[in-house]
C-alpha positions in Angstrom: 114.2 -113.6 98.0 114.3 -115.7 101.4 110.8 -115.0 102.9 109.7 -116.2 106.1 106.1 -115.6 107.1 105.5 -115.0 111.4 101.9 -115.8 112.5 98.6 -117.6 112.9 99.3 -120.7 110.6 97.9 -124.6 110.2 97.6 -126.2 112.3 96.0 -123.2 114.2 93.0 -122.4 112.5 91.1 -119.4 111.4 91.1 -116.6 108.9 94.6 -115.6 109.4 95.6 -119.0 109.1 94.1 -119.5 105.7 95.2 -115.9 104.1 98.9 -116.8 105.7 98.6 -120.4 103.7 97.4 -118.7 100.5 100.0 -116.2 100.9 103.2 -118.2 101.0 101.7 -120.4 98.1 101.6 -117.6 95.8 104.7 -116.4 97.0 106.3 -119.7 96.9 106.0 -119.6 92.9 108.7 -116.8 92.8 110.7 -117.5 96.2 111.8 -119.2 99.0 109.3 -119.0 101.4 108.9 -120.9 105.4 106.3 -120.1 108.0 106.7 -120.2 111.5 103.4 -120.0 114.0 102.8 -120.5 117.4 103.0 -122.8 120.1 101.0 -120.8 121.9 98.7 -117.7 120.7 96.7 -116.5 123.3 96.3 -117.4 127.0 93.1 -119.6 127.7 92.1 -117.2 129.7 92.1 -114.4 127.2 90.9 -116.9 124.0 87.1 -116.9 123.8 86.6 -119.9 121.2 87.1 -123.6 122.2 90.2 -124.7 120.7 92.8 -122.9 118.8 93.9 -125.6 116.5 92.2 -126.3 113.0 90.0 -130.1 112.9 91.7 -132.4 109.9 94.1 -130.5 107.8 94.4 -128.1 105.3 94.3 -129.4 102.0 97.8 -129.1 100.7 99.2 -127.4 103.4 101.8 -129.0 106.0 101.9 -128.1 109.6 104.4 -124.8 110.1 107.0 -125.2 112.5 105.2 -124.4 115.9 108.1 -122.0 118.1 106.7 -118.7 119.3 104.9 -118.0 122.5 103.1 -114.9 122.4 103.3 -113.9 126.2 107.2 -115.0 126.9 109.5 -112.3 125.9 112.5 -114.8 126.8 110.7 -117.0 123.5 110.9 -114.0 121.7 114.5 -113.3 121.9 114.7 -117.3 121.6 112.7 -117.1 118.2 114.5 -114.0 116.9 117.6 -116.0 116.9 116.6 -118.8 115.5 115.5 -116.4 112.5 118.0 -114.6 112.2 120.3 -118.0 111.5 117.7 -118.6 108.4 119.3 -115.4 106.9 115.7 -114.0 105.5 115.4 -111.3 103.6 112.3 -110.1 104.4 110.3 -110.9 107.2 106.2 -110.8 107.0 103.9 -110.0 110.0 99.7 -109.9 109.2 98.9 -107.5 111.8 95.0 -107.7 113.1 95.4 -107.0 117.4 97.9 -104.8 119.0 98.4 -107.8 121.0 100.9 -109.6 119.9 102.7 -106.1 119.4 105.3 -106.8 121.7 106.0 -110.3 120.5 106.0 -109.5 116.9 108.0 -106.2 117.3 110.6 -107.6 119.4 110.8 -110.6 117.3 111.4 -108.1 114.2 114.1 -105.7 116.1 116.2 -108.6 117.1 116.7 -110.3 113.9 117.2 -107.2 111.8 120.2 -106.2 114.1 123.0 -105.9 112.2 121.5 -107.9 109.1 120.4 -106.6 105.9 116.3 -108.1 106.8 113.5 -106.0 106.5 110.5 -106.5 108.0 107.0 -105.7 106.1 103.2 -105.6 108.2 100.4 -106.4 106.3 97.5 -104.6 108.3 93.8 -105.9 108.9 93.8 -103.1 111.3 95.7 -100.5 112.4 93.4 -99.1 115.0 91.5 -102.6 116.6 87.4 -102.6 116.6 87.3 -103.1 120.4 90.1 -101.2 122.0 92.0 -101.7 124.9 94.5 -100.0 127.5 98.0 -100.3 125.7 97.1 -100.6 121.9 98.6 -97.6 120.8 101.8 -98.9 122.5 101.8 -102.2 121.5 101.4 -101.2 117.7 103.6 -98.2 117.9 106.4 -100.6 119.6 105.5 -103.2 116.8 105.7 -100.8 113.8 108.8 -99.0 115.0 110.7 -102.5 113.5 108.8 -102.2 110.2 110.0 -101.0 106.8 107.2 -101.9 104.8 103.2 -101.9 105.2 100.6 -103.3 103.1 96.9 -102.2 103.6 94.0 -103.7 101.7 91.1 -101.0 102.4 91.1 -97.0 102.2 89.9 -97.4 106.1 92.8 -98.9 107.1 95.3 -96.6 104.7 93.2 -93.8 106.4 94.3 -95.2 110.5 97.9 -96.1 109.3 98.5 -92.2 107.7 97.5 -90.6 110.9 99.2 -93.1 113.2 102.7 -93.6 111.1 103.3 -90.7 108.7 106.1 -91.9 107.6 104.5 -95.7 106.5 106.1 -97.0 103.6 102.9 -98.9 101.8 100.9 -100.2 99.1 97.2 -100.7 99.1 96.0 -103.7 97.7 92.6 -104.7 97.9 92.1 -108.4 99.8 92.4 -111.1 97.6 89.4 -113.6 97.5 89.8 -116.8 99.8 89.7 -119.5 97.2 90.8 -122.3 99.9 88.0 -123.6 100.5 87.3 -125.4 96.8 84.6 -124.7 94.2 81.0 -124.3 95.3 78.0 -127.0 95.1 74.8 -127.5 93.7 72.6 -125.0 95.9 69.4 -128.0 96.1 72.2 -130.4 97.0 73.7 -128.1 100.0 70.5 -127.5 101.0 69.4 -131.2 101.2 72.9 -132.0 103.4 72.4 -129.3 106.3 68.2 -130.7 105.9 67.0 -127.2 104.6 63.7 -126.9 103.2 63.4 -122.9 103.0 63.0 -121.4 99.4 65.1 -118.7 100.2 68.0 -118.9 102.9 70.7 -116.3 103.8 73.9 -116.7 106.1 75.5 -114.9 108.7 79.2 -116.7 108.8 82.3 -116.2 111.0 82.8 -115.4 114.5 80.5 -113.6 116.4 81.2 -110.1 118.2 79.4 -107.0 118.8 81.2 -105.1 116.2 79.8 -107.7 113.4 76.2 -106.5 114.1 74.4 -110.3 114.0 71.6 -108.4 116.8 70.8 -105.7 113.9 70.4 -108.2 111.3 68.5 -110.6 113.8 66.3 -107.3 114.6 65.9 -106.7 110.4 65.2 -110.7 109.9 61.9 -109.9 112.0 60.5 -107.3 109.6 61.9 -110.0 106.5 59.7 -112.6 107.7 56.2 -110.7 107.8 56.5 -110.4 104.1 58.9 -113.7 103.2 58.9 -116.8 104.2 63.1 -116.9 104.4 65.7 -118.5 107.1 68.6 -117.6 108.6 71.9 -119.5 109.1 74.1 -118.1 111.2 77.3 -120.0 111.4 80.0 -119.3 113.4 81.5 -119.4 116.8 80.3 -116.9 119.1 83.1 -114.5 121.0 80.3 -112.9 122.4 77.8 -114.0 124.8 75.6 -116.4 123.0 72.7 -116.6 125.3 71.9 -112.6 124.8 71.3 -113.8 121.3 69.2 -116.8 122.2 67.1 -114.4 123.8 66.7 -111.8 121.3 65.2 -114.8 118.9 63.1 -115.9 121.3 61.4 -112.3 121.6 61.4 -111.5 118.2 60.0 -115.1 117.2 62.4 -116.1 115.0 63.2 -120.4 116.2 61.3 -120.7 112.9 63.3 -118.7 110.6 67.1 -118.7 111.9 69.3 -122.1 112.2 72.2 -121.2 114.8 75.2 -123.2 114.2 77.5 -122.2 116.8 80.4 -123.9 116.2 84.2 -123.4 114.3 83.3 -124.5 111.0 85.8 -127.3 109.3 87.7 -126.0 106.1 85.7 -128.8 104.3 82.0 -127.7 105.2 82.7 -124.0 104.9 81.6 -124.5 100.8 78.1 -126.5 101.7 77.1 -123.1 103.6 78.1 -120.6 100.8 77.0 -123.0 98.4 73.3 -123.4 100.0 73.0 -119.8 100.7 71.4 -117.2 98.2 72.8 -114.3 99.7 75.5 -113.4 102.4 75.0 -110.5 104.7 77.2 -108.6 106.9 75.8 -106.0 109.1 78.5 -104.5 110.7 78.8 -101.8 113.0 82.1 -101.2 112.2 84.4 -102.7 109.9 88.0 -102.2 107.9 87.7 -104.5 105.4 86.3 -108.4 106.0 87.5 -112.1 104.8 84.1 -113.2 105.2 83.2 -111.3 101.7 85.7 -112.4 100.2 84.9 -116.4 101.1 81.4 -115.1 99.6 82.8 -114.0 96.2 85.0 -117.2 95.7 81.3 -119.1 95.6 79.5 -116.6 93.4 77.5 -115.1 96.2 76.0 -111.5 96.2 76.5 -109.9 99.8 74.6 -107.8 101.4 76.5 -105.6 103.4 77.0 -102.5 105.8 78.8 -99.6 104.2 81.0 -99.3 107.1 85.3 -99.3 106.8 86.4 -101.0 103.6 83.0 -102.8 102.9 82.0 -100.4 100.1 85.1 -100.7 98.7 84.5 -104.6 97.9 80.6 -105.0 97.7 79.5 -102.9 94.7 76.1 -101.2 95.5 73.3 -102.6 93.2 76.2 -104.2 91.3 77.4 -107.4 93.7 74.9 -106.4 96.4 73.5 -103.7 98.2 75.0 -101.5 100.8 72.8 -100.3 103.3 74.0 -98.1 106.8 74.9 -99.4 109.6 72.6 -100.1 112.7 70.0 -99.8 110.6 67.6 -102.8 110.8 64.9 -101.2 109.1 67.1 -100.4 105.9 68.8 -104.0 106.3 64.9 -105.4 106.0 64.3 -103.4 103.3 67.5 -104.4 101.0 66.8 -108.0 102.0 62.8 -107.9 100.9 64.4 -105.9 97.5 66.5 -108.3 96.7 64.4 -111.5 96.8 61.0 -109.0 95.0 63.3 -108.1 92.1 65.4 -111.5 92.0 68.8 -110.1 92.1 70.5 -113.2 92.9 71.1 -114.2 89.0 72.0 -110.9 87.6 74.3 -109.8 91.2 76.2 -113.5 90.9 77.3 -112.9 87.4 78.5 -109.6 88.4 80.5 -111.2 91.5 82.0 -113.3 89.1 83.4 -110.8 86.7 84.4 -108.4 89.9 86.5 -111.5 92.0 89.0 -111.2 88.9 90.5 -107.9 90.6 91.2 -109.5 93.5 93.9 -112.0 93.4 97.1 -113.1 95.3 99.0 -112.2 92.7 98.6 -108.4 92.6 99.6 -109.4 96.6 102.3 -110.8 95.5 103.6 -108.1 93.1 102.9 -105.3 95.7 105.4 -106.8 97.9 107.8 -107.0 95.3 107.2 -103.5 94.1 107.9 -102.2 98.2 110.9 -104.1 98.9 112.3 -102.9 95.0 115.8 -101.6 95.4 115.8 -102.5 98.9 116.4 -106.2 98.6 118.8 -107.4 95.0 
């Protein structure tokens, strides 16, 4: 098949970006695959980071052509042409915002006019965490285009059912992010980011509401009257950063949290797994999340929220422990548990046996299974 992957790709920078590279990798070994991203994603006025575009390189990956605009419907039609002259086969959306809805859906109706392309979503979310006016819209208009869906969590399966009954899917569980290389000696990362702390957990990713960092800050200062342990929190913060600022300052935590508010390079994201013993995620909500997945390709337990698709991945008192949500009490408790009964050993070994299940390839093969009889 002629594949062309739409979306966030190098040199934009992100999560999408790196599941888009690994993607077209793995389904480069079987077919002809091209990316195309955008030239521009979001307004500045609506993008809450500092810059859009990934620092270096990705190792191995070129630059994809950069031709869409996600706010100029004449681009669109623009765009949909110059697809449709590439003769694809199928054409592959990763789906996460009902905003680019209109851009992706128009993009999709235009070049499967009159042409034997079919167009196939693979969904993050169906239903966003923080919705807005017009999502249902957007995503109905966007999905109207699609033949095929792909969804990775039962959350997710669950929202795509009830909004499109007549999907056309596979669930495939998210395949672990091994782009970011092997991990490191845990002394060693610890010595580079000049961390002293016997025991060190991390926070990673961006920072919104939804991800929960004030529980977990809130569980931290119940942790530390029985443990002397720190907390990295790494990431760039799409929420207001000083309201968190504040909330260590009145727990007294400056001793026993390192904030590193900032994108994180592709080529430091191992030195933080790697000097980390565990990785929590305390969401509030959630449908499934990368960020455990970047934990399992470096052998780390997680502790996690059983919220959305997150029980589905971390395996309670198996890879981690699942605790509920806005809990910080239980949170505390699964944290001091963890380091009392020195999990870390026998929950990394299990991590590595359970990453196995959860490779691009069974990605790959679901696609192929989907578009079976559709596509010679």
């Amino acid at each position: 098949m002629k594949i062309i992957i739409v979306g966030t790709a190098f040199p934009l920078r992100g999560g999408i970006a790196h599941y888009n590279a690994l993607l077209a990798a793995e389904l480069g070994k079987r077919h002809t695959v091209e990316t195309i991203t955008f030239k521009r994603q979001y307004p500045k006025f609506l993008f809450p980071g500092k810059t859009q575009e990934e620092a270096g390189g990705e190792p191995g990956v070129g630059p994809a052509p950069q031709l869409i605009d996600s706010i100029n419907p004449l681009n669109w039609l623009n765009v949909a042409r110059r697809v449709r002259a590439m003769k694809p086969d199928l054409l592959v959306f990763k789906y996460w915002l009902p905003f680019f809805g209109p851009c992706f859906g128009t993009i999709a109706k235009h070049v499967k006019r009159g042409t034997q392309t079919r167009v196939l979503y693979i969904c993050d979310n169906v239903i966003p965490h923080e919705q807005r006016p017009g999502d249902r819209s957007f995503t109905r208009y966007a999905f109207s285009a699609a033949d095929f869906f792909v969804v990775q969590s039962d959350a997710v399966e669950r929202d795509l059912k009830s909004f499109w009954p007549k999907a056309r899917y596979k669930k495939v569980p998210h395949p672990v992010y091994n782009f970011f290389g092997k991990g490191k000696d845990k002394a060693a990362a610890r010595a580079s980011l000049g961390i002293t702390a016997e025991r060190v957990l991390l926070f990673f990713g961006y920072v919104r509401r939804y991800k929960g960092l004030h529980v977990l800050l809130e569980a931290m200062a119940i942790v530390v009257r029985s443990l002397d342990a720190k907390l990295m929190v790494v990431g760039e913060f799409y929420d207001d950063e000083e309201k968190y600022r504040k909330q260590i300052s009145r727990l007294g935590l400056y001793e026993h949290v390192i904030l590193k508010s900032d994108y994180v390079p592709n080529d430091r994201v191992g030195v933080y797994f790697s000097a980390a013993d565990v990785v929590v995620l305390p969401y509030i909500s959630a449908t499934q999340s990368g960020i455990a997945q970047i934990a399992y390709n470096f052998d780390r337990p997680v502790i996690a929220t059983d919220v959305g698709g997150l029980g589905e991945v971390v395996r309670d008192m198996v890879t981690g422990f699942l605790v509920p949500h806005d809990d910080p009490t239980a949170l505390a408790q699964s944290i001091i548990r963890f380091y009392g009964e020195e999990r870390e050993p026998e929950f990394a070994a299990n991590v590595r046996q359970e990453k196995r299940k959860y490779t691009w390839e069974a990605m790959v093969n679901a696609i192929e299974e989907l578009v079976t009889g559709e596509i010679p």
